[in-house]
C-alpha positions in Angstrom: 24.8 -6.8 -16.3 22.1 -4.5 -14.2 20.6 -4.1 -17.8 20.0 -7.5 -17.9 18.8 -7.7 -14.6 16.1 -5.0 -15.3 14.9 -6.2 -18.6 14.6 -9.8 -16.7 12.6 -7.9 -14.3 10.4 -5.7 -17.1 9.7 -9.5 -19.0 8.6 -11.0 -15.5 6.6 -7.6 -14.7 4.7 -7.6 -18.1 3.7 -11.3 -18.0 1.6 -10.1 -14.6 -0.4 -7.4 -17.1 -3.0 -7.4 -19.1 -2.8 -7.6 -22.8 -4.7 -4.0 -22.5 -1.6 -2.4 -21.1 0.9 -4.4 -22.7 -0.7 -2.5 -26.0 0.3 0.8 -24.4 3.6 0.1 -23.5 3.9 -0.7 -27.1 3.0 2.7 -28.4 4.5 4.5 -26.3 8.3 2.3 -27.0 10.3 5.3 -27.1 9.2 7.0 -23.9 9.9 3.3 -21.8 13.3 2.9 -23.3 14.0 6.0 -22.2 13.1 5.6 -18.7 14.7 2.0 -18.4 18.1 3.7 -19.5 17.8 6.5 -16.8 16.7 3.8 -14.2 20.2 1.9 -15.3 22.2 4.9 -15.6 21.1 6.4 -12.1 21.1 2.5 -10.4 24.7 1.7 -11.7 26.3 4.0 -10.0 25.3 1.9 -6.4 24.8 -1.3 -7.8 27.4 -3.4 -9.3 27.0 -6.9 -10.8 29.9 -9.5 -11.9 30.0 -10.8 -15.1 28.1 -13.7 -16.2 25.2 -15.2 -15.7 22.8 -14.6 -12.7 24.0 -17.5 -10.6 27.5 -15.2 -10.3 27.2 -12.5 -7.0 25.7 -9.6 -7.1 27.3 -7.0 -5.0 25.0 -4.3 -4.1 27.3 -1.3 -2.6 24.8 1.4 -1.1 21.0 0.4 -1.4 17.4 0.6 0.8 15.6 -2.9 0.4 11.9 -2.9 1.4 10.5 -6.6 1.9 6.8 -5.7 0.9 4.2 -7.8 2.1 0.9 -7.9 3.0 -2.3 -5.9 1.6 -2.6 -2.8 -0.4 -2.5 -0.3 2.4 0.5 -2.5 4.2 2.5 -2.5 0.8 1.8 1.8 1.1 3.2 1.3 4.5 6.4 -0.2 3.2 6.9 2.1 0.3 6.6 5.4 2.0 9.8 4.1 4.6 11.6 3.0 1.6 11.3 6.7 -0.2 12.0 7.9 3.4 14.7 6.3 4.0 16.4 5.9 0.7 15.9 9.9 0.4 17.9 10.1 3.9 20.7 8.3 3.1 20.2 9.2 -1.0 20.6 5.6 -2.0 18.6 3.4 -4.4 15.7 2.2 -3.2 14.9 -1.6 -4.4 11.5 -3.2 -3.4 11.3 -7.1 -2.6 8.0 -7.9 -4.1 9.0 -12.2 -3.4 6.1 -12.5 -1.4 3.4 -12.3 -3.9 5.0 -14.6 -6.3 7.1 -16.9 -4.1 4.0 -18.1 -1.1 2.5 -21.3 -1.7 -0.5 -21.5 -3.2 -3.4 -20.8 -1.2 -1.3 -19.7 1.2 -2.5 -15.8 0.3 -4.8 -14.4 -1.7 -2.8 -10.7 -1.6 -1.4 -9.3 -4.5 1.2 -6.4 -5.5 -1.5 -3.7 -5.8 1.0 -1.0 -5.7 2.3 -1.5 -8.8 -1.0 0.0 -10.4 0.4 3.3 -8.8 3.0 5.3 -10.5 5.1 4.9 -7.7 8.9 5.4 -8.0 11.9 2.8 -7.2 15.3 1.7 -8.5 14.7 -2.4 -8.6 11.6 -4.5 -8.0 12.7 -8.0 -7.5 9.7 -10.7 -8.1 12.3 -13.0 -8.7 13.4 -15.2 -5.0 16.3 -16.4 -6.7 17.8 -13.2 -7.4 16.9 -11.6 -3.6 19.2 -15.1 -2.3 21.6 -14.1 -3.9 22.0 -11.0 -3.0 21.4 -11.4 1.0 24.1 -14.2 0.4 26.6 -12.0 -1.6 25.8 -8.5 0.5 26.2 -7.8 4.4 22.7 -6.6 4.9 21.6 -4.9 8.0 17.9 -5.2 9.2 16.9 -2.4 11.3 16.0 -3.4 14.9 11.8 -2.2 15.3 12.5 -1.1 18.8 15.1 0.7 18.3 13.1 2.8 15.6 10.2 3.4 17.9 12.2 6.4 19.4 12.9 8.3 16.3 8.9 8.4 15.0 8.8 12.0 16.0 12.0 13.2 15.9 14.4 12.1 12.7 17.5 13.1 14.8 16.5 10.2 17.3 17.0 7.2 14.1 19.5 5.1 15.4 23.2 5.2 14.8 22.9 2.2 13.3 21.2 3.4 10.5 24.1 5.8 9.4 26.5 2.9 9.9 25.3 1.1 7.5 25.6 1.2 3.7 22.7 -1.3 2.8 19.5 -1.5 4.7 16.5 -4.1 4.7 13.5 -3.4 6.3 9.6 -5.0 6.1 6.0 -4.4 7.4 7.5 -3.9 11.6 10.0 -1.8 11.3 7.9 0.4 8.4 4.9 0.9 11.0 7.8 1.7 13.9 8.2 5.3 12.3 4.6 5.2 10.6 4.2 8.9 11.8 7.3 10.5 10.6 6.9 8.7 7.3 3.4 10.4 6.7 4.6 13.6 7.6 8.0 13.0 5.4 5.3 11.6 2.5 2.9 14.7 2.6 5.7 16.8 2.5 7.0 15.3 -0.4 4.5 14.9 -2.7 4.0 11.2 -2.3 1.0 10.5 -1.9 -0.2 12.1 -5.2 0.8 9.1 -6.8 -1.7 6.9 -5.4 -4.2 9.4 -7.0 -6.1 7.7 -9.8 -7.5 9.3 -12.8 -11.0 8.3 -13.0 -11.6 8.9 -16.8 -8.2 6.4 -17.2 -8.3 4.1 -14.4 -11.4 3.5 -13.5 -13.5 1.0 -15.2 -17.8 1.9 -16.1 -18.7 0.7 -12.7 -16.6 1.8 -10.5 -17.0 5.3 -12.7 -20.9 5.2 -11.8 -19.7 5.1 -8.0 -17.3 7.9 -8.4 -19.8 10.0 -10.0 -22.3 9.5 -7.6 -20.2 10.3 -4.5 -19.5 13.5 -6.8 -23.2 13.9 -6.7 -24.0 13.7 -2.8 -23.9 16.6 -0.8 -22.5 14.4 2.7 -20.9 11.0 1.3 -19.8 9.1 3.8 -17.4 6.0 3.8 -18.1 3.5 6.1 -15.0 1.2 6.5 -15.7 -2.4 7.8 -12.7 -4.5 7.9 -13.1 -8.3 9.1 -11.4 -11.3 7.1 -8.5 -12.4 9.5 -9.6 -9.6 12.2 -12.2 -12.4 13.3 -9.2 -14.7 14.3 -6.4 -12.3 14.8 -5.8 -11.8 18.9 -8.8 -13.5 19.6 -10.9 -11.2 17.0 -10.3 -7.8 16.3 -13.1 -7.5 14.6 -15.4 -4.7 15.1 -19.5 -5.2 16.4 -22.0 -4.3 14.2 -23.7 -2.3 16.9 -21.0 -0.1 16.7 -21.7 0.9 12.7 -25.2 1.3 13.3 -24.9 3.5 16.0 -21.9 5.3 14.4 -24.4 5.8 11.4 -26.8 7.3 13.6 -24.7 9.4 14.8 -23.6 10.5 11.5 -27.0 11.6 10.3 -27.2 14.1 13.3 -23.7 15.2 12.8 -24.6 16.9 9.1 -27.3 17.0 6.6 -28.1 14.5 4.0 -25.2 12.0 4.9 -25.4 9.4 2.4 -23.3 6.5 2.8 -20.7 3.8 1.1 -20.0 0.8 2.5 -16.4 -0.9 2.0 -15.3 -3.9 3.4 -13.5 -7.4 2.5 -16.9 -9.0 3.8 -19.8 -7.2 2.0 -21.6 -10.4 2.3 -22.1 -9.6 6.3 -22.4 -6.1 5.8 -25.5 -6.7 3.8 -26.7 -8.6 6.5 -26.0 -6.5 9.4 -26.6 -3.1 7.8 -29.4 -1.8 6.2 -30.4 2.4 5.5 -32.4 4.0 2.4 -29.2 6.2 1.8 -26.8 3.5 1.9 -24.7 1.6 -0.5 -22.5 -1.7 -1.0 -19.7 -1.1 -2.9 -19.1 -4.6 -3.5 -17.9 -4.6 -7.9 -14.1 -4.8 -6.1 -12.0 -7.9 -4.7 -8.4 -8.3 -3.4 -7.3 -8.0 -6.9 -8.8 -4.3 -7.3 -8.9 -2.9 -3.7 -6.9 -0.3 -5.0 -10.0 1.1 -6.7 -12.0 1.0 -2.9 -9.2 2.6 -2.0 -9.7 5.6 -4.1 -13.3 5.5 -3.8 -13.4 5.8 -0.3 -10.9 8.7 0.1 -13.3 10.6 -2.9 -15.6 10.4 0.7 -16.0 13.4 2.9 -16.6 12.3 6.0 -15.7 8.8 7.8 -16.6 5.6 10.0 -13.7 3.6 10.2 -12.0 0.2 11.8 -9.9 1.9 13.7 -6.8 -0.9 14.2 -6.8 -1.4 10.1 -4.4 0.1 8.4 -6.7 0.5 4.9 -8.5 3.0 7.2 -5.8 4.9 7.9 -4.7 4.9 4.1 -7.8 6.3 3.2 -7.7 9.3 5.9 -4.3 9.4 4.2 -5.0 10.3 0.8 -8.4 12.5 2.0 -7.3 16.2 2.3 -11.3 17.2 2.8 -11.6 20.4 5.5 -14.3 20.1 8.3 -14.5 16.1 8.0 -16.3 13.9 10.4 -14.2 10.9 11.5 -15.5 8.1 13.9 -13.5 5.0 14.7 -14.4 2.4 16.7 -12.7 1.6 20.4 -11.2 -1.3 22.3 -14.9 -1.9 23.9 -16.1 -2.2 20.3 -14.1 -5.1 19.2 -15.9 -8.9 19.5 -14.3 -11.4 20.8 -13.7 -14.8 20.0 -17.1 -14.6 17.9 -18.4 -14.7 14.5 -21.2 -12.2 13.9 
């Protein structure tokens, strides 16, 4: 029955691809059949399913279940405590992906970037039928977020609530609650080389020409400028654009021939508020491909950064450059209940 559940899942993952990759999947048959019957052989033992169709239960014995939501560098987030915890407690680790296909429409314009990442799980459930029926057929603990605040330098401090129980859900709040020991538990473990892309493969003309001339420049710096819901969120938490310009000034004195590339979700104002002769707007991405600013940015060697979004702190993340520069902004840098 998990077979069927997984090739339900492969048909519902390939209708969200492009024709492009569906045409390499095709060629290379052999080697996906081969991973699907690992996947099933090494998720059966955990996962058992009753005979029948889908509407019957499905009784999941020993599993981690990640509810992924949000952006790219949130969904990161979420992934990293799944692997974490999954490799703990050496269960399956089974990412809820419902919230990209099951919001209303216009209620969110975020998608399941992660999925462009070779990333590694046991199940990835689009499907909101199938994740009902498993929270109504399985005694599913969510971990408490306070409680998990105490452990996030020490993992003998996780609660003992975590050991009691065979099958786990957390999301976004509890995943930040032990943000620290996940990165550590991620660079130790080789995770974050899969959100490495290969620019000859993965990177189309443009955003090639951008990559090659951050290759070129003997300072790049990437200037990080989240806004979007940070105008409204708390009262704004956006960031002034005072604060860029002068963090850019202070950049130039910091090293020689700083040169620098401007990301943000609202390039529109950026090109407004910011102007430099070695300066520019990476703005060939959207929602869709942030994945791609992602990698761009991290290519950077030095950094100005919103310092309460998570994106930044991705891209510091995946940037192992010695001697970097980092600025962030501070709570004094943040408007208020403005728009500009």
């Amino acid at each position: 029955m998990i077979g069927v559940l997984l090739l339900k899942s492969l048909i519902d993952y390939m209708t969200r691809k492009k024709i492009t990759r569906a045409i390499k999947i095709i060629f290379n048959f052999p080697f996906y059949v081969k991973k699907a019957y690992k996947l099933i052989c090494r998720t059966d033992e955990s996962l058992n399913y009753s005979k029948g169709n889908f509407e019957n239960k499905i009784i999941i014995n020993k599993a981690i279940i990640v509810h992924v939501s949000g952006g790219l560098a949130n969904q990161m987030i979420c992934y990293k405590a799944g692997r974490y915890l999954s490799a703990i407690k050496k269960v399956p680790l089974i990412l809820d992906v419902t919230f990209y296909k099951e919001t209303e429409e216009g209620k969110t314009n975020r998608n399941f970037q992660l999925i462009k990442f070779p990333i590694k799980y046991d199940l990835l459930i689009y499907d909101l039928s199938i994740l009902i029926a498993i929270k109504k057929d399985n005694l599913i603990h969510k971990l408490n977020t306070k409680s998990l605040k105490d452990c996030n330098e020490i993992i003998a401090k996780i609660p003992k609530e975590f050991i009691d129980f065979d099958l786990i859900e957390l999301n976004i709040w509890s995943s930040l609650a032990i943000r620290k020991l996940v990165d550590k538990f991620a660079k130790e473990n080789v995770i974050l080389k899969e959100f490495k892309l290969i620019p000859e493969i993965d990177l189309d003309s443009q955003n090639k020409d951008i990559y090659k001339i951050i290759k070129s420049k003997r300072n790049p710096v990437a200037v990080h400028i989240r806004r979007g819901d940070f105008i409204q969120n708390e009262g704004g938490q956006a960031v002034v654009s005072t604060f860029f310009i002068s963090a850019i000034n202070k950049m130039e004195t910091l090293c020689q021939d700083p040169f620098f590339f401007i990301f943000s979700d609202d390039i529109k104002w950026c090109k407004t508020n910011l102007t430099s002769a070695n300066l520019l707007f990476v703005d060939i991405n959207d929602e869709r491909s942030g994945y791609k600013d992602l990698f761009l940015a991290a290519q950077c060697k030095h950094f100005i950064l919103t310092e309460a979004s998570t994106f930044g702190h991705q891209i510091l993340e995946l940037n192992n450059k010695e001697n970097r520069i980092v600025i962030k902004s501070k709570e004094q840098d943040k408007l208020r209940n403005q728009n500009s």
